[in-house]
Steps between C-alpha positions, in 0.01 A plus 500: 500500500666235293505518090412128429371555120613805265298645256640266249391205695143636550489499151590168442268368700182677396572324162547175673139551634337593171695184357314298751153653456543416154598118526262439747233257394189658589574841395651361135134300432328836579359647187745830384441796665279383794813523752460783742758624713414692874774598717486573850525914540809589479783298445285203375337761226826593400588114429182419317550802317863371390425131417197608342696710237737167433211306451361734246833504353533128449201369411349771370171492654314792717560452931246674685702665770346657819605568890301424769503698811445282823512775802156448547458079534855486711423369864743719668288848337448597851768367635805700690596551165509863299180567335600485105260658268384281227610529149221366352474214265578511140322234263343604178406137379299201690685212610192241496547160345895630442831402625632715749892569563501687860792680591734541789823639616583291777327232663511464872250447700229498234257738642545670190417292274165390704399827479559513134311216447189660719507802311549333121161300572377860514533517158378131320590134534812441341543158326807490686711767702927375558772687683811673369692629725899648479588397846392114709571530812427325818247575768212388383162595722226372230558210282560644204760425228643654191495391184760682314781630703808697427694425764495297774656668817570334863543803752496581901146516608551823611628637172374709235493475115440836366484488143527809270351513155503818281290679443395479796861496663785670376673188361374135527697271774440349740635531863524233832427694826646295766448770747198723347615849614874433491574715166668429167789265487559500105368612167342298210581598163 
């Protein structure tokens, strides 16, 4: 695996998505503390969690934050795939009639975030629901677009984007597989 951002980079651009959720015109004419943040379990969680504390920081105003789990509304579930237990979904607040920030690490293919979308209806009818995500990348299987993006990133088709966030990972960075199984070829710091 290749280091492509460092820790300090990951950083950066988290801000650089909260800076965008807060110019953006639809979320700014929403009425102060209505924004609600879900991210994706786990990564994605770990992101809304993040540019939900900036946002609280700047403007001053409370950000619902949750996580969604989606193992359940995924269309590979019973696929060839390892079983992974759920997590369960964490949402203390309603999201009906409010703006909704959804969350991502990296988006590929966008199964995903259609499964996200299936499960968040679960819960209410969202005035609105956009996508953050860290990583855009190509590949796309649904047509689905994101709204706020860190970074845009143009790989091999075959390649992976593993992104680590703490606390989840040991360190936030985020890594290009060109061979998934090859092993380490550098550190971020």
């Amino acid at each position: 695996m290749q280091c492509v951002l460092a820790a300090d980079d990951v950083r950066q651009i988290i801000a650089d998505l909260a800076d965008q959720i807060l110019v953006a015109p639809d979320i700014a004419a929403a009425a102060p503390g209505r924004l609600a943040l879900v991210g994706i379990r786990r990564r994605g969680e770990v992101l809304a969690q993040r540019v939900g504390t900036i946002l609280r920081e700047r403007t001053g105003a409370e950000v619902n934050v949750g996580a969604i789990d989606i193992t359940m509304y995924r269309d590979d579930v019973m696929g060839a795939l390892p079983m992974t237990i759920p997590m369960g979904t964490l949402m203390n607040f309603r999201i009906d009639d409010r703006p909704v920030v959804l969350f991502d690490d990296v988006l590929h293919t966008g199964r995903s975030v259609r499964a996200a979308l299936d499960s968040l209806v679960d819960f209410g009818r969202p005035r609105f629901i956009r996508l953050a995500v860290l990583i855009d990348r190509e590949g796309r299987e649904y047509p689905i677009r994101a709204d706020f993006v860190g970074r845009q990133m143009a790989v091999a088709p075959d390649s992976q984007i593993r992104v680590h966030l703490a606390p989840t990972d040991p360190h936030d960075a985020v890594y290009l597989d060109p061979h998934p199984g090859a092993g380490p070829r550098g550190v971020c710091r």
